[in-house]
NUPAZA-926227 format. One record per residue (C-alpha): residue in three letters; residue number from 1; x, y, z. Coordinates in steps of 0.05 Angstrom, whole numbers, plus 5000, padded with zeros to 4 digits. Example, Ala and Ser with C-alpha at 12.3 -4.5 7.8 and 13.67 -1.06 7.14 Angstrom:
! residues 2
 type seq   px   py   pz
  ALA   1 5246 4910 5156
  SER   2 5273 4979 5143
//
This chain:
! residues 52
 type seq   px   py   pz
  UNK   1 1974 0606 5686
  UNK   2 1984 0556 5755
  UNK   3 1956 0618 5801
  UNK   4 1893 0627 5757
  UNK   5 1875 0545 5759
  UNK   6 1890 0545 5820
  UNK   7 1853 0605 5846
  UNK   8 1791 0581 5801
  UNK   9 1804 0503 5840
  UNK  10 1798 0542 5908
  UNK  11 1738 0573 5886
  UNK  12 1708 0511 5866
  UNK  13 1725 0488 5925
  UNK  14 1694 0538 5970
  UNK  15 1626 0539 5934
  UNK  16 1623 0455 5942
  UNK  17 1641 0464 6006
  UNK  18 1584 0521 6028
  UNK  19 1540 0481 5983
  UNK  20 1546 0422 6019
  UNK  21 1536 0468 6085
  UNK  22 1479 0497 6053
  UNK  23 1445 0429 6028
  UNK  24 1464 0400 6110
  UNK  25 1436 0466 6141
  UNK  26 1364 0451 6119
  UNK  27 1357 0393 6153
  UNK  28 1392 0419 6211
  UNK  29 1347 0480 6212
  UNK  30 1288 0431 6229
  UNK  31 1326 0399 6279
  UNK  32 1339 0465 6320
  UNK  33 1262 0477 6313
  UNK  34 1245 0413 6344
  UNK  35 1300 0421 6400
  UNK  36 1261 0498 6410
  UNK  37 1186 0468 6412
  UNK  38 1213 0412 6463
  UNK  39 1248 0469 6499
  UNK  40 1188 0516 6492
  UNK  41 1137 0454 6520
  UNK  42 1186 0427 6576
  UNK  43 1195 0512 6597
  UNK  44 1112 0512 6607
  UNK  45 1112 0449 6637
  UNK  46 1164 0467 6691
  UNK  47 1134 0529 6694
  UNK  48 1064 0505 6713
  UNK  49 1089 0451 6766
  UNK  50 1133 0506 6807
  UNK  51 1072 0556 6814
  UNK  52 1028 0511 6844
//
């Protein structure tokens, strides 16, 4: 009976713990796209300046 709680305690413990991932990752999912629009605007920028 101690190996099933605490099998079902490490599952609980996963699932907070990729919930809590999951919950952080949306926010850091609009971070990245900010970082790749800066990246993408500052790439055309350089871009334009080294042709001329």
């Amino acid at each position: 009976m101690r190996s099933l709680l605490y099998i079902v305690a490490v599952i609980l413990v996963i699932g907070w713990a990729i919930g809590t991932f999951a919950y952080a990752a949306g926010g850091l999912i609009h971070v990245l796209l900010v970082i790749a629009i800066i990246s993408l605007i500052l790439g055309f920028l350089r871009r334009d300046t080294t042709v001329v």
